[in-house]
C-alpha positions as CSV (number, residue, x, y, z in Angstrom):
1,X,-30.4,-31.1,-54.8
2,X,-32.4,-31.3,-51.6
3,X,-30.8,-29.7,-48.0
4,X,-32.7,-31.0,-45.0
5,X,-32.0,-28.4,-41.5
6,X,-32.7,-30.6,-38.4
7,X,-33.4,-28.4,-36.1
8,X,-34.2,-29.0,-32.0
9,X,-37.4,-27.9,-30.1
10,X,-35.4,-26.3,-27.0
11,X,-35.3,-22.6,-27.8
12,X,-36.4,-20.1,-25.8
13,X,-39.2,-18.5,-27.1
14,X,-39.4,-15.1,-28.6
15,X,-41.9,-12.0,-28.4
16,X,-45.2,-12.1,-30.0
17,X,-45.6,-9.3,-32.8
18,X,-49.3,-9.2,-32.2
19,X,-52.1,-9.2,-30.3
20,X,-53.0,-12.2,-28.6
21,X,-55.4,-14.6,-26.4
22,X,-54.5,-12.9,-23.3
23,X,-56.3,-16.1,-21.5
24,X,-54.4,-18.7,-23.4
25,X,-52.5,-20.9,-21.0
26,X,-50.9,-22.6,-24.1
27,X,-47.4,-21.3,-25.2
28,X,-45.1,-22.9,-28.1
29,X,-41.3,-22.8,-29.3
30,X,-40.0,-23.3,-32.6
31,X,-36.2,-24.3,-32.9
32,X,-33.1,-24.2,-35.8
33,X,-30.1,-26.1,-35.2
34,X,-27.7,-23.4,-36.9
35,X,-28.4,-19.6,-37.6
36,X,-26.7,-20.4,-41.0
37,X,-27.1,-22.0,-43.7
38,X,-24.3,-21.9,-47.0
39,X,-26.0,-22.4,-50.5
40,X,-23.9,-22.8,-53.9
41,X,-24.9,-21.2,-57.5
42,X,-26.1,-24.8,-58.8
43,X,-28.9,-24.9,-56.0
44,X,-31.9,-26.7,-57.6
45,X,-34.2,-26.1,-54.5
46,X,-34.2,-27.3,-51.0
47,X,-36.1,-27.8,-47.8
48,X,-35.6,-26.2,-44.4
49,X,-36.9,-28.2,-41.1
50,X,-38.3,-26.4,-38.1
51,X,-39.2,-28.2,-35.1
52,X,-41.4,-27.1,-32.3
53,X,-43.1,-27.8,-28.6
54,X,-46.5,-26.8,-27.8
55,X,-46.7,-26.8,-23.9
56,X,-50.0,-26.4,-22.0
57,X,-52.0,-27.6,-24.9
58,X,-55.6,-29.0,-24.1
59,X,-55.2,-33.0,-24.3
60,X,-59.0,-33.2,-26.1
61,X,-58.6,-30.4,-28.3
62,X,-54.8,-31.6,-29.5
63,X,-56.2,-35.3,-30.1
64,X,-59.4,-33.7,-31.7
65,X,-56.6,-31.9,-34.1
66,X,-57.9,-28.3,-33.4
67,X,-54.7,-26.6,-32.7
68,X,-53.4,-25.4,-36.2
69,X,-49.5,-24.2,-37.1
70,X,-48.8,-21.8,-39.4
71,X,-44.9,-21.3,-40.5
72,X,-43.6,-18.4,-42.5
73,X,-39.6,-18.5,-43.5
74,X,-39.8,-14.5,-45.1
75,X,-36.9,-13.3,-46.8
76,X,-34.7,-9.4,-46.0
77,X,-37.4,-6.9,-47.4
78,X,-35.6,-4.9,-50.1
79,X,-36.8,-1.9,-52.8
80,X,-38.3,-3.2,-55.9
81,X,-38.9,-1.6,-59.0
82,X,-42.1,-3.2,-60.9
83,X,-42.1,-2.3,-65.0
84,X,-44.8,-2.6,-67.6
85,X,-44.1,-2.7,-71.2
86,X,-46.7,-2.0,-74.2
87,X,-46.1,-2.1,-77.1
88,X,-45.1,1.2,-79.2
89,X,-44.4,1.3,-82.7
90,X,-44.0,-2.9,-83.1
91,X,-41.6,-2.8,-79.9
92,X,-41.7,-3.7,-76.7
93,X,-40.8,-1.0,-74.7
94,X,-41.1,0.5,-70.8
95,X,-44.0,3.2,-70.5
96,X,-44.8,2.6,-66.7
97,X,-43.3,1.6,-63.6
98,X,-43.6,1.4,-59.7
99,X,-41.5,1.6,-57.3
100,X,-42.3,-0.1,-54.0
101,X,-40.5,0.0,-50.5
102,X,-39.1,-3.0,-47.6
103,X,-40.8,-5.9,-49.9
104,X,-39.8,-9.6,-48.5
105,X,-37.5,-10.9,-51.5
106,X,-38.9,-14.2,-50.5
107,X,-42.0,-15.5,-48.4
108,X,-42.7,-19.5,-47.8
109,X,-45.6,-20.7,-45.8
110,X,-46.7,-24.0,-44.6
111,X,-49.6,-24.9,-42.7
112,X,-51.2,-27.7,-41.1
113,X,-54.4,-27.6,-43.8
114,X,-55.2,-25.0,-46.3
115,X,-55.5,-21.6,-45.1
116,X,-59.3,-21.2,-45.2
117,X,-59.9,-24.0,-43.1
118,X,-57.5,-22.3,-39.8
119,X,-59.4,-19.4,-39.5
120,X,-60.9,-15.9,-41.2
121,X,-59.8,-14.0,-44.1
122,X,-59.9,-10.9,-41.7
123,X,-57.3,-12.4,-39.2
124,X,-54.6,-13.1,-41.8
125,X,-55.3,-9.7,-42.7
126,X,-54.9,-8.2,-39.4
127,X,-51.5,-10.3,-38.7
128,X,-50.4,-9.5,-42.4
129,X,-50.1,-13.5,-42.9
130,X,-49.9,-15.0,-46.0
131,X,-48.6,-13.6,-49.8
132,X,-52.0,-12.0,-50.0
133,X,-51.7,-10.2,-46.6
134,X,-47.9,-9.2,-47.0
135,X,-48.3,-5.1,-46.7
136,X,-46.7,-3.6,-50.0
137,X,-46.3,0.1,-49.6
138,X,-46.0,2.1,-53.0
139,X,-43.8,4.7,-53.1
140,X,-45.9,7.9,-54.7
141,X,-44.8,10.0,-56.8
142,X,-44.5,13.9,-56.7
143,X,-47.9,15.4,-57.5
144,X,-49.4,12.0,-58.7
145,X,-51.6,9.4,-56.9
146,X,-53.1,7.1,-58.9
147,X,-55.1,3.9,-56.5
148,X,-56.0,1.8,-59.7
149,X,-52.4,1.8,-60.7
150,X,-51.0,0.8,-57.4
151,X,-53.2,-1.8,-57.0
152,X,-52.4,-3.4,-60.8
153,X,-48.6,-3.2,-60.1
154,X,-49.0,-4.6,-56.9
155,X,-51.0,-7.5,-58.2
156,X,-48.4,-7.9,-60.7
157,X,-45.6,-8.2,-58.1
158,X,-47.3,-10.9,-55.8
159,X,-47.9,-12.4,-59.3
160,X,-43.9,-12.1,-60.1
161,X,-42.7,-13.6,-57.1
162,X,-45.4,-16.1,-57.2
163,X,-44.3,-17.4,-60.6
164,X,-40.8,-17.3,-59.8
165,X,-40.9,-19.3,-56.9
166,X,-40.2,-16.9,-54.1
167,X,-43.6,-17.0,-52.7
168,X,-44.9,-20.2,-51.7
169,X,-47.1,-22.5,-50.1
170,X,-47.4,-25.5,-48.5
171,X,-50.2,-27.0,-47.7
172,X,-49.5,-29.8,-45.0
173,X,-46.1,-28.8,-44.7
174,X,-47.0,-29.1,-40.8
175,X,-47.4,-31.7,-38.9
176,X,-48.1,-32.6,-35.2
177,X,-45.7,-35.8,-34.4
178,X,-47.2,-36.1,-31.1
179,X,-49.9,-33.9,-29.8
180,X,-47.4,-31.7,-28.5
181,X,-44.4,-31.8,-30.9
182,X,-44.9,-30.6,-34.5
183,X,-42.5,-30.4,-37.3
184,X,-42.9,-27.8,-40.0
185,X,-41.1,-28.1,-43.9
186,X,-40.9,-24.6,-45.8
187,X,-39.3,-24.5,-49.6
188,X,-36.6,-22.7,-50.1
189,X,-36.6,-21.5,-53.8
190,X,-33.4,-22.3,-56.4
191,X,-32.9,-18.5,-56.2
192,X,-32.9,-17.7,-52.5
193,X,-31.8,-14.3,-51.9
194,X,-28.7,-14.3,-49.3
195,X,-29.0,-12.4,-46.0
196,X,-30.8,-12.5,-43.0
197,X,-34.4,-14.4,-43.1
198,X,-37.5,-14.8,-40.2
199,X,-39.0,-17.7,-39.5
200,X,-42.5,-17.1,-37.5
201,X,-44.6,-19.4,-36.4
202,X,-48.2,-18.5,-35.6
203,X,-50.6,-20.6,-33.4
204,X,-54.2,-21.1,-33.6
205,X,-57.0,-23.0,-31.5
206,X,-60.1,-23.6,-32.8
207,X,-59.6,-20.9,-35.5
208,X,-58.7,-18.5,-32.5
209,X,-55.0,-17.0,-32.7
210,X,-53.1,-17.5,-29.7
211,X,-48.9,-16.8,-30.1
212,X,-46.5,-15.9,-32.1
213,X,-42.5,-16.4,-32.0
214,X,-40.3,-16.4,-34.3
215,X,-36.2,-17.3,-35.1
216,X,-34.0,-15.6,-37.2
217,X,-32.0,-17.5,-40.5
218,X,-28.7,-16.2,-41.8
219,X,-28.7,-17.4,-45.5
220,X,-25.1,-16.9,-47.2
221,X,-23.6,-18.0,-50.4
222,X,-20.8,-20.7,-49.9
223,X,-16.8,-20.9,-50.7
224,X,-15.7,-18.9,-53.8
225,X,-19.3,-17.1,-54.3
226,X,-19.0,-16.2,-50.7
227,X,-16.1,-14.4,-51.4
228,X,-16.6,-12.6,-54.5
229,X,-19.8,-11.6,-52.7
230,X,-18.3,-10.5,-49.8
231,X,-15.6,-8.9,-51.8
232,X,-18.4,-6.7,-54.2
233,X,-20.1,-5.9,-51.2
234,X,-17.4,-4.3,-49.4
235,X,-15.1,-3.2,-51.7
236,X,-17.4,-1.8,-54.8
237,X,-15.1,0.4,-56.4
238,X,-12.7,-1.9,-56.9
239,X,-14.7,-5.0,-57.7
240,X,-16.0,-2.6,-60.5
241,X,-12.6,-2.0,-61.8
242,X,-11.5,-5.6,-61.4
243,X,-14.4,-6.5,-63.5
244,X,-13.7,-3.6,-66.4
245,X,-10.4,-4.9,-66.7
246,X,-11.5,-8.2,-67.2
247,X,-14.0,-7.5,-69.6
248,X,-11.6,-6.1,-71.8
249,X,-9.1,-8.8,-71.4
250,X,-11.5,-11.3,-72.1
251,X,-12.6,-9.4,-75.1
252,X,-8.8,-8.9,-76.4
253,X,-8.3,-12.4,-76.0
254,X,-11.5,-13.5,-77.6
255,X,-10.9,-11.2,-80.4
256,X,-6.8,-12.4,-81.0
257,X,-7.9,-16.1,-80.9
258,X,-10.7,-16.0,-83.6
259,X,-8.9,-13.1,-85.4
260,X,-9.0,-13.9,-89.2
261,X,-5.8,-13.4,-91.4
């Protein structure tokens, strides 16, 4: 099941996070035609639409295609916990872990051509762009610091969320429809996490960054899942016990109907 947002190029633009072209007469929007967007458990994967207007862009240099976008829908940055197992004894079993704080649940790029063609390695570093770039910070433990492990579990985490679909990319998933309008498609994985997402948008000319703006993305879960999320979320306690009970009349039940005389 595919979802295609539409989204309109009249938005006023946002603040740049980072240093730019202070000489750049160029400026761009990027637009969403709702803040929301309701998915259902049986979500198979779907596309989101941004559309955008570069103004003041150099005629020669937009037909020459050297103006290059660079979209990024990332997720609500939560804690995660990254385990390793070994195996003791002929069983798989926990013996490390790491624990890691504000990581984007999700991070989707497209781009108007593969990343190495746009610009330097040491610009995406510098504007944290791209799963590579993302900064990660380990929490360390009492007493303990330990680089080599950090830098395995944090491999291992890009490599979790790579191979579960929450970090992607697009190559081409930009495109100029005229040499000032532009439309960018970013994947949005089957398991989404709800909550508040960022779409940024990032120009470049000639490899040089110029701007930055962004949008912001309300991603909820629709009709009944809404509300038993809604419901867990504000009322834990007795969600919980709602839940218990349930358990156990499911397992009464269960146990009654294939009862054996």
């Amino acid at each position: 099941m595919r979802a295609l947002l539409i989204a309109l190029a009249l938005l006023i633009p946002m603040t740049a996070a980072h240093a730019q072209d202070p000489d750049a007469p160029e400026s761009f929007q990027i637009g969403l035609s709702t803040n929301r967007v309701a998915i259902s458990s049986d979500l198979s994967g779907a596309d989101l639409t941004i559309f955008g207007a570069l103004d003041n862009a150099d005629q020669m240099l937009a037909r020459q295609g050297r103006y290059d976008i660079i979209v990024v829908l990332e997720g609500p940055a939560r804690p995660i916990v990254v385990r390793k197992k070994n195996r003791v004894l002929g069983v798989w079993i926990n013996t490390q872990s790491q624990s890691f704080t504000s990581v984007p649940v999700s991070y989707s790029v497209s781009t108007t051509r593969p990343l190495q063609d746009v610009t330097q390695p040491q610009v995406y570093r510098q504007l944290a762009l791209g799963s590579e770039n993302i900064f990660l910070r380990a929490v360390e433990q009492e007493g303990q610091r330990d680089p080599e492990k950090v830098t395995e579990f944090t491999a291992a985490l890009r490599d979790q969320k790579r191979a579960a679909g929450l970090y992607n990319e697009r190559v081409g998933g930009v495109q100029f429809l005229s040499p000032s309008l532009f439309r960018a498609t970013v994947a949005l994985a089957p398991n989404v996490p709800v909550g508040t997402h960022r779409a940024r948008a990032f120009l470049f000319r000639n490899g040089t960054f110029v701007k930055e703006t962004s949008a912001q993305l309300t991603i909820v879960k629709a009709g009944l899942e809404q509300r038993i999320y809604r419901t867990a979320q504000e009322n834990g306690l007795l969600f919980g016990i709602f839940a218990v009970f349930l358990a156990v009349v499911t397992g009464w039940l269960g146990r009654m109907i294939f009862k054996r005389d």
